[in-house]
OpenMM code with the backbone's topology and positions (N, CA, C; nanometers):
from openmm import Vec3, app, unit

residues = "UNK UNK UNK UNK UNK UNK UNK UNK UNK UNK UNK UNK UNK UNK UNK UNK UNK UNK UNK UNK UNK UNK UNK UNK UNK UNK UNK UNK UNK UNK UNK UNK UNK UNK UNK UNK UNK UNK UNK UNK UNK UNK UNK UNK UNK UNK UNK UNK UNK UNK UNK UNK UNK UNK UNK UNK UNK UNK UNK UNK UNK UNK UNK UNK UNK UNK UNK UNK UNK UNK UNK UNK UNK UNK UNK UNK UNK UNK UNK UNK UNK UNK UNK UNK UNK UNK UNK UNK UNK UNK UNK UNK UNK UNK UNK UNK UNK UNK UNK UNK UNK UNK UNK UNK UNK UNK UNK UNK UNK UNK UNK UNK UNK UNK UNK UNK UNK UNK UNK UNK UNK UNK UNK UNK UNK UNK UNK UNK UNK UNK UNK UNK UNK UNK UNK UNK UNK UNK UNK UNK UNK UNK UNK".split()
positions = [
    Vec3(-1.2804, -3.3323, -2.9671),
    Vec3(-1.4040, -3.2697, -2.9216),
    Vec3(-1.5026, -3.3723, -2.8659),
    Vec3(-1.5233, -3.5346, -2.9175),
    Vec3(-1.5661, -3.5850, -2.9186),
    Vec3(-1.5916, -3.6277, -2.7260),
    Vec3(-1.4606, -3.6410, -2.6836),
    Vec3(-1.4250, -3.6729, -2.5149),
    Vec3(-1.4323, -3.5448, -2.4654),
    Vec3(-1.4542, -3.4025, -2.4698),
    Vec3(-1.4785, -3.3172, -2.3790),
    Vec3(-1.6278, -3.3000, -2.4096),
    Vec3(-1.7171, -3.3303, -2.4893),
    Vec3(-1.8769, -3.3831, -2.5018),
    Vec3(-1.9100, -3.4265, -2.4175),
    Vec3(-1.8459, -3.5536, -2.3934),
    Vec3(-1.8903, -3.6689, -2.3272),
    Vec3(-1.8550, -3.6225, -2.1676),
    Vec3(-1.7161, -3.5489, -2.1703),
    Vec3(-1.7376, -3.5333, -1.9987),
    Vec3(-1.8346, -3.4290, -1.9724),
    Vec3(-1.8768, -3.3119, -2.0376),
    Vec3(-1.9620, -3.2242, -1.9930),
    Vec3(-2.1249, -3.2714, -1.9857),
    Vec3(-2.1614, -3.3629, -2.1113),
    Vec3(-2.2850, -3.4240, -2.1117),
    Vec3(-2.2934, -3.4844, -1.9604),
    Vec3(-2.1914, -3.6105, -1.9174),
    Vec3(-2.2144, -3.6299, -1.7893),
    Vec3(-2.2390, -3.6299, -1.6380),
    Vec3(-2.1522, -3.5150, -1.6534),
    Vec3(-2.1665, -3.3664, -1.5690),
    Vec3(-2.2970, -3.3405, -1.5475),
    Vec3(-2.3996, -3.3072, -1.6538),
    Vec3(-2.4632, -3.2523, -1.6252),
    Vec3(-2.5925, -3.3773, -1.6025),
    Vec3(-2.6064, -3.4981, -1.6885),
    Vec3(-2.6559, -3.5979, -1.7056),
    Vec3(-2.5878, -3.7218, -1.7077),
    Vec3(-2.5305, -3.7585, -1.5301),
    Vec3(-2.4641, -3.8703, -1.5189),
    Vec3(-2.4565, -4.0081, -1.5810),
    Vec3(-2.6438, -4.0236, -1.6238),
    Vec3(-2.7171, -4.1593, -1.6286),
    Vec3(-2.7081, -4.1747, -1.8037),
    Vec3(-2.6829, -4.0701, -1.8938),
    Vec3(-2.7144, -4.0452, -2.0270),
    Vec3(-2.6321, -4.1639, -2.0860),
    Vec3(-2.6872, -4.2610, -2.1870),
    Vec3(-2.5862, -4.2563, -2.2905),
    Vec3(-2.5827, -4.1936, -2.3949),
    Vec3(-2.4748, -4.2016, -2.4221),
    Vec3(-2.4095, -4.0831, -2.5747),
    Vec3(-2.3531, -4.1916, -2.6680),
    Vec3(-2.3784, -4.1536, -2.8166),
    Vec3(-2.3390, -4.1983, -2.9347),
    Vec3(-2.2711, -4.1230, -3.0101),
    Vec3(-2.1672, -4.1445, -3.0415),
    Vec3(-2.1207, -4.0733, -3.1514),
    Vec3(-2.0529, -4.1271, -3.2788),
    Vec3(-1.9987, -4.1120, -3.3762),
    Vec3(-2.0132, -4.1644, -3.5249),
    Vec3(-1.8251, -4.2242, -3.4846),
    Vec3(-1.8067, -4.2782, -3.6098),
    Vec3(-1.6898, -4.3059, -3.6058),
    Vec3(-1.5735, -4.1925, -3.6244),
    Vec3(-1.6123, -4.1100, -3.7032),
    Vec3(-1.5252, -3.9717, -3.7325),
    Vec3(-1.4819, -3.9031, -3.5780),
    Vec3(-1.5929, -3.9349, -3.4932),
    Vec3(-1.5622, -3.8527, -3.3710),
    Vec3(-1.4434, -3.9710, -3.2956),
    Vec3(-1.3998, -4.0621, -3.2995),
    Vec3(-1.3627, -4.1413, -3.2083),
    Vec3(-1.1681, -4.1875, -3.2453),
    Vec3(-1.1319, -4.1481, -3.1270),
    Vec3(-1.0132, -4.1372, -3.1126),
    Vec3(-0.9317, -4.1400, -3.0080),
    Vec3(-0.8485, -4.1829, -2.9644),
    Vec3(-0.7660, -4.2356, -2.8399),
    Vec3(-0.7748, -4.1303, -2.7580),
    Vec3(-0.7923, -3.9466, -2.8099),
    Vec3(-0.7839, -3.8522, -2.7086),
    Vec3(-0.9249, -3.8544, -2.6580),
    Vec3(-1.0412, -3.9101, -2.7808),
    Vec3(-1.1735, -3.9340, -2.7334),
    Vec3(-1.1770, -3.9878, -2.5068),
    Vec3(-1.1496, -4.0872, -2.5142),
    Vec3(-1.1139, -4.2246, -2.4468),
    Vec3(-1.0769, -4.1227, -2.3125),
    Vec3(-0.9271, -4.0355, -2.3826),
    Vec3(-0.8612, -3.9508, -2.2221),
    Vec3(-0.9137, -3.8648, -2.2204),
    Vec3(-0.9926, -3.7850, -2.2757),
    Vec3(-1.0991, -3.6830, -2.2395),
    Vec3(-1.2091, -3.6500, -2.1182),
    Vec3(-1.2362, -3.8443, -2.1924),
    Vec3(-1.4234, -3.8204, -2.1436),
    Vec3(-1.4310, -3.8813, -2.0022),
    Vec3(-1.2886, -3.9149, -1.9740),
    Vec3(-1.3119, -3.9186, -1.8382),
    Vec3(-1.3902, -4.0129, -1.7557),
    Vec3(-1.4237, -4.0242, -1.6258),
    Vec3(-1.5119, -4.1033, -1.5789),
    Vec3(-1.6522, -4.1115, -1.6457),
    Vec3(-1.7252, -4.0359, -1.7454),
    Vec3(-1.8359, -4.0462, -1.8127),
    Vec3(-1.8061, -4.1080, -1.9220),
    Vec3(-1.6727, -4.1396, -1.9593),
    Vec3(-1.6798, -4.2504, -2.0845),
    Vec3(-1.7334, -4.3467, -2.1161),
    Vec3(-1.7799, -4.4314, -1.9674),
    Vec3(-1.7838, -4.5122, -2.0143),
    Vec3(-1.9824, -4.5322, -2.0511),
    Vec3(-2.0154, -4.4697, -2.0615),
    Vec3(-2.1433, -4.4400, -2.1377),
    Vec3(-2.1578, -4.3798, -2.2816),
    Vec3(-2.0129, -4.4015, -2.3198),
    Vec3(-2.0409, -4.3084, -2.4333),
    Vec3(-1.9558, -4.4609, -2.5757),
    Vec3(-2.0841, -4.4693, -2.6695),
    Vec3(-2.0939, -4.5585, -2.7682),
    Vec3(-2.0801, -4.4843, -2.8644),
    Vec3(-2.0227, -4.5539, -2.9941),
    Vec3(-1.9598, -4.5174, -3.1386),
    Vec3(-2.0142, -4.6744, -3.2050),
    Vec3(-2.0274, -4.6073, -3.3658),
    Vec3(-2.0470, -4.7151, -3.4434),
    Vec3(-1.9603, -4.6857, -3.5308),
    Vec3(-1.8337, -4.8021, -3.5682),
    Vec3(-1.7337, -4.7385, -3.6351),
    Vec3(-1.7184, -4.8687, -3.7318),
    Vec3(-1.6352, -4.8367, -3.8199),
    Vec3(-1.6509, -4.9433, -3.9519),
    Vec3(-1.5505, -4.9993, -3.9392),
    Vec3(-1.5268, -5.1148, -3.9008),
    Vec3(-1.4077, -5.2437, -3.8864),
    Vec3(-1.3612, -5.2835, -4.0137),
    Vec3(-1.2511, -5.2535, -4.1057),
    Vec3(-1.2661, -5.3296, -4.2036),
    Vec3(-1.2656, -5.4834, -4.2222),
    Vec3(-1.3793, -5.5550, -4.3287),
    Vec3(-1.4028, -5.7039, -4.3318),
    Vec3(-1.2575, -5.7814, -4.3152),
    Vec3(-1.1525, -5.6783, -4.4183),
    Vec3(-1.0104, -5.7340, -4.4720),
    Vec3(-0.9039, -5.6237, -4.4771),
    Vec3(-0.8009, -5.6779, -4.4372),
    Vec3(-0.6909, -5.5736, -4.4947),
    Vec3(-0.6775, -5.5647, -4.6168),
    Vec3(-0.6420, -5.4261, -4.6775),
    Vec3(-0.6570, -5.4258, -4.8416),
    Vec3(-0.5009, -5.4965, -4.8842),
    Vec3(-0.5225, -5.5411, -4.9676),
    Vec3(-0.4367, -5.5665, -5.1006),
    Vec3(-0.2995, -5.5219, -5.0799),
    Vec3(-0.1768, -5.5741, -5.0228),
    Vec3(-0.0802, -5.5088, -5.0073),
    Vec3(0.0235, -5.4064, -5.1755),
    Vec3(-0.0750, -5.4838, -5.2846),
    Vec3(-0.0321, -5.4686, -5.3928),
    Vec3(-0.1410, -5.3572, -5.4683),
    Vec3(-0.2356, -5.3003, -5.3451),
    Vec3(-0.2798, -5.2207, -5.4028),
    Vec3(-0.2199, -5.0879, -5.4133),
    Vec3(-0.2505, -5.0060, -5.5890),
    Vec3(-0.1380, -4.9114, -5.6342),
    Vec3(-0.1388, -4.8163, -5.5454),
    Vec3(-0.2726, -4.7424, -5.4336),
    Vec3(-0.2431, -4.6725, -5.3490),
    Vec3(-0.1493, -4.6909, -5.2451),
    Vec3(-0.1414, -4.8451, -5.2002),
    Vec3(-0.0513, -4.8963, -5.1099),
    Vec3(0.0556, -4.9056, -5.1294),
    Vec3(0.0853, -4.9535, -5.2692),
    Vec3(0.2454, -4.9682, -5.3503),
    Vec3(0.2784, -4.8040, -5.3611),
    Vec3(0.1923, -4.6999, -5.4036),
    Vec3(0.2420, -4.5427, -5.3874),
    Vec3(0.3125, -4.5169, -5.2411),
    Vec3(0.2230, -4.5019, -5.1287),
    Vec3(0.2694, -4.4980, -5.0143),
    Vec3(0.4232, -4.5669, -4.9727),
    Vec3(0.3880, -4.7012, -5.0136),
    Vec3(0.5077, -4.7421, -4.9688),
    Vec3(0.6171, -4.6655, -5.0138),
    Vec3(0.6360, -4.6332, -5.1561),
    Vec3(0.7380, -4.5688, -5.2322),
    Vec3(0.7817, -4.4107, -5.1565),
    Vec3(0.6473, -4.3412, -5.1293),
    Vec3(0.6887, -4.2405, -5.0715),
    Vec3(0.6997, -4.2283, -4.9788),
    Vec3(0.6510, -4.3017, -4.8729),
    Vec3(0.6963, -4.2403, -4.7538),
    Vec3(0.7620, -4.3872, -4.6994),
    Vec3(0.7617, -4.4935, -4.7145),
    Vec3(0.8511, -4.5954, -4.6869),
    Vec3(0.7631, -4.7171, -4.5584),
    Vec3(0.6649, -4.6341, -4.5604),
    Vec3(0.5730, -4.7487, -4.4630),
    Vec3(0.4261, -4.7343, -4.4432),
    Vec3(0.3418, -4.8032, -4.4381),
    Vec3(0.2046, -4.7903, -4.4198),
    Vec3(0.1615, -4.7240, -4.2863),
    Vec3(0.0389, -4.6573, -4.2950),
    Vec3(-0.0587, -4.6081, -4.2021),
    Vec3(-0.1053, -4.7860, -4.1417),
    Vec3(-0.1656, -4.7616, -4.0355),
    Vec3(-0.3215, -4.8575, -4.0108),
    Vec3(-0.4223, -4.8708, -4.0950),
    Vec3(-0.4203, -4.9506, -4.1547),
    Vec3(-0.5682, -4.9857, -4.2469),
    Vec3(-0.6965, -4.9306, -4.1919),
    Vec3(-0.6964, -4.9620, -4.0652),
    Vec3(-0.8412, -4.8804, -4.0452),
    Vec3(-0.8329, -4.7392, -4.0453),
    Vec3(-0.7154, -4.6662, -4.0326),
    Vec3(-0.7049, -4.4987, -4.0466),
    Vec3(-0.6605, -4.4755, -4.2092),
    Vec3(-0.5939, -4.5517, -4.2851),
    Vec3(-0.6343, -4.5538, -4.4489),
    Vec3(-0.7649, -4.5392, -4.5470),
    Vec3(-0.8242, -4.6382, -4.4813),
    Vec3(-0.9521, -4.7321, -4.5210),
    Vec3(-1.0598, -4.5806, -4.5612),
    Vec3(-1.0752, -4.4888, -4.4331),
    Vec3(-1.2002, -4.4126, -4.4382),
    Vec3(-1.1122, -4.2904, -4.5452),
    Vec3(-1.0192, -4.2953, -4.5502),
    Vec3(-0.9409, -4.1521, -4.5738),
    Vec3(-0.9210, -4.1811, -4.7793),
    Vec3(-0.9173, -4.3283, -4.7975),
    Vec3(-0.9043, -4.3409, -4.9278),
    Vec3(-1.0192, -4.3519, -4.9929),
    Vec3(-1.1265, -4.4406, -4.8986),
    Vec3(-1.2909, -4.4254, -4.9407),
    Vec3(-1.3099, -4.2989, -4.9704),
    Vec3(-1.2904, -4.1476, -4.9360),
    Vec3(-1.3228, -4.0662, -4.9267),
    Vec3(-1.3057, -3.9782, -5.0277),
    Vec3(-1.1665, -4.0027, -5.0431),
    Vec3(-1.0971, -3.9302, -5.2127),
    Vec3(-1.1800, -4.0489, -5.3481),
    Vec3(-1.1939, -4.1586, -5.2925),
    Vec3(-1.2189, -4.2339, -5.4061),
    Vec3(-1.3873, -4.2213, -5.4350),
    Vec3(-1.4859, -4.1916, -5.3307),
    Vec3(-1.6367, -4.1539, -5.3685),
    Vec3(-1.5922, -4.0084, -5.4467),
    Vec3(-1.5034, -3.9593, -5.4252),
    Vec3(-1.5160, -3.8329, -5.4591),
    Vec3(-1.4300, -3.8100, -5.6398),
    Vec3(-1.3480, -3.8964, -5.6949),
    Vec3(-1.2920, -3.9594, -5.7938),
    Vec3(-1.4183, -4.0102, -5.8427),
    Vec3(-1.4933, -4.0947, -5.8487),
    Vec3(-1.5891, -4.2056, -5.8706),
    Vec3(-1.7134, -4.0939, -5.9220),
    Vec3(-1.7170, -3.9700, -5.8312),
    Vec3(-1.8165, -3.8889, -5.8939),
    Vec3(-1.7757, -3.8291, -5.9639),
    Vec3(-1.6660, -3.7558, -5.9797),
    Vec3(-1.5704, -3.6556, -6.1130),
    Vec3(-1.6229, -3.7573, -6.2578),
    Vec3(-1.5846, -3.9060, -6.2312),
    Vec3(-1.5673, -3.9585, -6.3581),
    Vec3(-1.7016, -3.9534, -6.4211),
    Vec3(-1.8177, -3.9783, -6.3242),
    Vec3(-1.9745, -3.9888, -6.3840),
    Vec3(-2.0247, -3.8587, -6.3719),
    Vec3(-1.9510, -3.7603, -6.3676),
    Vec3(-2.0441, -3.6133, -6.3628),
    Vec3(-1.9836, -3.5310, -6.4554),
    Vec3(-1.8474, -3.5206, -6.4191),
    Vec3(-1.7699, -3.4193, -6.5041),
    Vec3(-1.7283, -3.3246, -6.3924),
    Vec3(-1.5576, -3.2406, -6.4458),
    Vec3(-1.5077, -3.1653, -6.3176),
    Vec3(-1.5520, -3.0524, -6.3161),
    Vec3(-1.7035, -3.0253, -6.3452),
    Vec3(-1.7774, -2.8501, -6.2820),
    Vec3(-1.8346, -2.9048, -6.1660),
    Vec3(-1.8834, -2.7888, -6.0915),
    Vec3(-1.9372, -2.8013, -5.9702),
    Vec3(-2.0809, -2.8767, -6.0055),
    Vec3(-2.1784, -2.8388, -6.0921),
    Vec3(-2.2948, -2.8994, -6.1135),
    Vec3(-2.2094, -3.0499, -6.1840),
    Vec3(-2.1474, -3.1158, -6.2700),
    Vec3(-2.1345, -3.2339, -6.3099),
    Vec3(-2.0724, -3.2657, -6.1747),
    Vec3(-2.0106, -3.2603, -6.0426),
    Vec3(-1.9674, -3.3220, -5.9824),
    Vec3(-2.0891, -3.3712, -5.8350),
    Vec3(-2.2354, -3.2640, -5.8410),
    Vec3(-2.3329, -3.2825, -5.8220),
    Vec3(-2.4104, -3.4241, -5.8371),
    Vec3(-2.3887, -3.3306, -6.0047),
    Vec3(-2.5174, -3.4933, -6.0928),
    Vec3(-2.3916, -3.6341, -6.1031),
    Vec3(-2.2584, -3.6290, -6.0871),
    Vec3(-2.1707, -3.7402, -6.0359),
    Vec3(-2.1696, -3.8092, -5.8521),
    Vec3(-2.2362, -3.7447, -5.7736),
    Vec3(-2.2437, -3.7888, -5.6440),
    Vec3(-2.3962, -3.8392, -5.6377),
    Vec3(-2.4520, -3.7666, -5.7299),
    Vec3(-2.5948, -3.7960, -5.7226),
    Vec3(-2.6228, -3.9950, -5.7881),
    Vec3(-2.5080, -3.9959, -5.9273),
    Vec3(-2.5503, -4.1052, -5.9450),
    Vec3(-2.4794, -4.2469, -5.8945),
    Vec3(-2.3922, -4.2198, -5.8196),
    Vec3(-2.3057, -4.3060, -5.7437),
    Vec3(-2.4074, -4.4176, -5.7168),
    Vec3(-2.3879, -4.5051, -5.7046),
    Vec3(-2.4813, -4.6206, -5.6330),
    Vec3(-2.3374, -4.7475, -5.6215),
    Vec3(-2.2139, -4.6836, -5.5850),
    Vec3(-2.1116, -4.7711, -5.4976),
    Vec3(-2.0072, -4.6907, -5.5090),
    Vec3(-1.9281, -4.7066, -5.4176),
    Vec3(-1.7832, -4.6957, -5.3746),
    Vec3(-1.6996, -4.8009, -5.3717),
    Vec3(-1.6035, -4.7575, -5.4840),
    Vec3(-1.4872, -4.8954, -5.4133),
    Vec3(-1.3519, -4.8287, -5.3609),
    Vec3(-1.3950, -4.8709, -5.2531),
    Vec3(-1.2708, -4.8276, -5.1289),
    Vec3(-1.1099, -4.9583, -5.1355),
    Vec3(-1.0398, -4.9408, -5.0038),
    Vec3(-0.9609, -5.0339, -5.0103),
    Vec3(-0.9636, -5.1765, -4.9624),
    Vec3(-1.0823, -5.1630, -4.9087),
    Vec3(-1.1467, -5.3426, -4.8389),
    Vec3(-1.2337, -5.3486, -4.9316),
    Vec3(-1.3151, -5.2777, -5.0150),
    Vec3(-1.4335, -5.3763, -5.0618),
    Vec3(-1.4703, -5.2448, -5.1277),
    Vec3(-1.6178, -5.3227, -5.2233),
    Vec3(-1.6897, -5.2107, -5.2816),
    Vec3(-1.8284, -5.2041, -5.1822),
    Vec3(-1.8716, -5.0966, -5.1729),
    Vec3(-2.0182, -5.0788, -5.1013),
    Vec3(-2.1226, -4.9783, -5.1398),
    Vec3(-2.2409, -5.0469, -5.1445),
    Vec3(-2.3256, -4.9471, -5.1991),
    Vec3(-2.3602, -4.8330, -5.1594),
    Vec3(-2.4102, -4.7283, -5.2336),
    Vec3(-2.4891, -4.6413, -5.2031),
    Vec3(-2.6395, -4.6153, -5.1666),
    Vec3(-2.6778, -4.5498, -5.0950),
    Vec3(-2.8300, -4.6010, -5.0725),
    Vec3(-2.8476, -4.4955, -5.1242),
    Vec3(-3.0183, -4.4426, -5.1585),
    Vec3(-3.0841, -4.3424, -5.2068),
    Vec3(-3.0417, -4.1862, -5.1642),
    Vec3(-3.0253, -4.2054, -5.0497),
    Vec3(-3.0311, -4.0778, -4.9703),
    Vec3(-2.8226, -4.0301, -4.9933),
    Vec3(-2.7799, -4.0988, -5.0419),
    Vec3(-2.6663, -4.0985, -5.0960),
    Vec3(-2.4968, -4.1453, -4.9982),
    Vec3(-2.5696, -4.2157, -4.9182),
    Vec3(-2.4421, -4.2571, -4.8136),
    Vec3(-2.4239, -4.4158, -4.8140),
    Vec3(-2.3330, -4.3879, -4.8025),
    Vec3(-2.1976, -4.5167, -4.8071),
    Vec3(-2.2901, -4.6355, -4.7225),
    Vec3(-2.3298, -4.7396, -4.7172),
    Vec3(-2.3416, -4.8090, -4.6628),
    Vec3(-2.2380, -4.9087, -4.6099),
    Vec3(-2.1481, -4.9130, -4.4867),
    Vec3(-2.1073, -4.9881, -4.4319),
    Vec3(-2.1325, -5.0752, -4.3260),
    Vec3(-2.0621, -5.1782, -4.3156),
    Vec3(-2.1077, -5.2617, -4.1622),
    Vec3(-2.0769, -5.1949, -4.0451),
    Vec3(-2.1157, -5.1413, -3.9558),
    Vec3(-2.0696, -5.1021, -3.8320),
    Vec3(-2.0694, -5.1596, -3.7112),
    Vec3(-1.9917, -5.1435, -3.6625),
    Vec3(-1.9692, -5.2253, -3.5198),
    Vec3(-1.9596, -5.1183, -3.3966),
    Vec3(-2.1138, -5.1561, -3.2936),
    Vec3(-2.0966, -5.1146, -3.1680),
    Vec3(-1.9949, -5.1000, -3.0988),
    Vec3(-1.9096, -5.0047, -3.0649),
    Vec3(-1.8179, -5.0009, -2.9680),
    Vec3(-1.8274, -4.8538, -2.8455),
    Vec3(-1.7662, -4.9416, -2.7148),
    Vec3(-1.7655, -4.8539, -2.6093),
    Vec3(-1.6602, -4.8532, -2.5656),
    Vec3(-1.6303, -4.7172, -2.4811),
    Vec3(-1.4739, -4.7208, -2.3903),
    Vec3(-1.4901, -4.8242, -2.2611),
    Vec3(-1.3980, -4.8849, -2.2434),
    Vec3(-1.3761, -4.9702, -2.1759),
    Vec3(-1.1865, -4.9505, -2.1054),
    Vec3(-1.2050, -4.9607, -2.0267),
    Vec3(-1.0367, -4.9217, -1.9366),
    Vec3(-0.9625, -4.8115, -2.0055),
    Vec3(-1.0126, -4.7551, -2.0586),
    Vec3(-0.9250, -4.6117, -2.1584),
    Vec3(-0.9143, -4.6879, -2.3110),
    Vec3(-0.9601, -4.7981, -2.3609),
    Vec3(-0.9863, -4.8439, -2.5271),
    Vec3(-1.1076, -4.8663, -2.5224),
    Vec3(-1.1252, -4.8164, -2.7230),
    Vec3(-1.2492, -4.8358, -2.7513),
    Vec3(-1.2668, -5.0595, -2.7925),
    Vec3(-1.3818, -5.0637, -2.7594),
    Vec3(-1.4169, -5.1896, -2.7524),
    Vec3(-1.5548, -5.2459, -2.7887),
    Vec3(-1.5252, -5.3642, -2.8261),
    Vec3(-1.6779, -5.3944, -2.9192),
    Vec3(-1.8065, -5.4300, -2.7817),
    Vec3(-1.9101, -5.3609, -2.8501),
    Vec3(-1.9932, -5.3361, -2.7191),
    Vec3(-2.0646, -5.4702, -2.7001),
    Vec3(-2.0611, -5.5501, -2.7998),
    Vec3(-2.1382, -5.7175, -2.7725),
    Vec3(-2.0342, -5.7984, -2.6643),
    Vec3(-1.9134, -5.7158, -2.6265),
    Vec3(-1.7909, -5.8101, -2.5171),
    Vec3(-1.8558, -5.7630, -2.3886),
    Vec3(-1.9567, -5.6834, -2.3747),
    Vec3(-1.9552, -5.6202, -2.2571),
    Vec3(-1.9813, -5.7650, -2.1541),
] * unit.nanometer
topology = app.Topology()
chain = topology.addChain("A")
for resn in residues:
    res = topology.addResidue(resn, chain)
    for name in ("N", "CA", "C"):
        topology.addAtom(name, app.Element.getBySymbol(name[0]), res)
């Protein structure tokens, strides 16, 4: 959805730039958006490190299905079950303890690193500017 945005935004507003999150951004992003791509910026989370090849989620995977994903398409997908684990344990499994468990989070530990929580209750990660560039996304400080 993210690349048929971007070609209709341009369409209508050649000169615009567009931002969109990392969730939106994806290789069909890129063949979508067409000649207006290349106005269109993402801030997406690079991991610092590859995780732990000995980590037990990684050692699971391997066992079952016999080979790893991309770390950076792991990375957001295990953060995600694991903020959500991380609140079960400090709330309790009802809908209100899994509330007052997201509420008191103040970190996530994902598969690169642990990162805090800020007040307003989101993940704080590093993000990195990136734009389409020849049909890939690319860090926007190369421009």
């Amino acid at each position: 959805l993210t690349g048929i945005y971007a070609q209709r935004i341009a369409e209508v507003h050649p000169k615009m730039v567009l931002w969109t999150s990392d969730w939106g951004v994806s290789g069909q992003s890129a063949a979508l958006a067409g000649p207006g791509g290349h106005r269109l910026l993402s801030g997406v989370f690079f991991p610092v490190r590859f995780p732990d090849p000995d980590h037990p989620f990684l050692a699971f995977l391997r066992e079952r299905y016999g080979a790893l994903l991309d770390p950076s398409v792991l990375d957001p997908a295990y953060g995600a079950v694991a903020l959500l684990e991380q609140a079960l344990e400090l709330g309790g499994a009802t809908p209100k303890g899994m509330v007052r468990g997201l509420h008191a989070l103040r970190q996530v530990r994902g598969l690169t690193g642990t990162f805090p929580v800020d007040e307003a209750g989101d993940v704080q990660l590093p993000l990195t500017p990136v734009t389409l560039r020849g049909g890939h996304w690319m860090p926007l400080e190369d421009r």
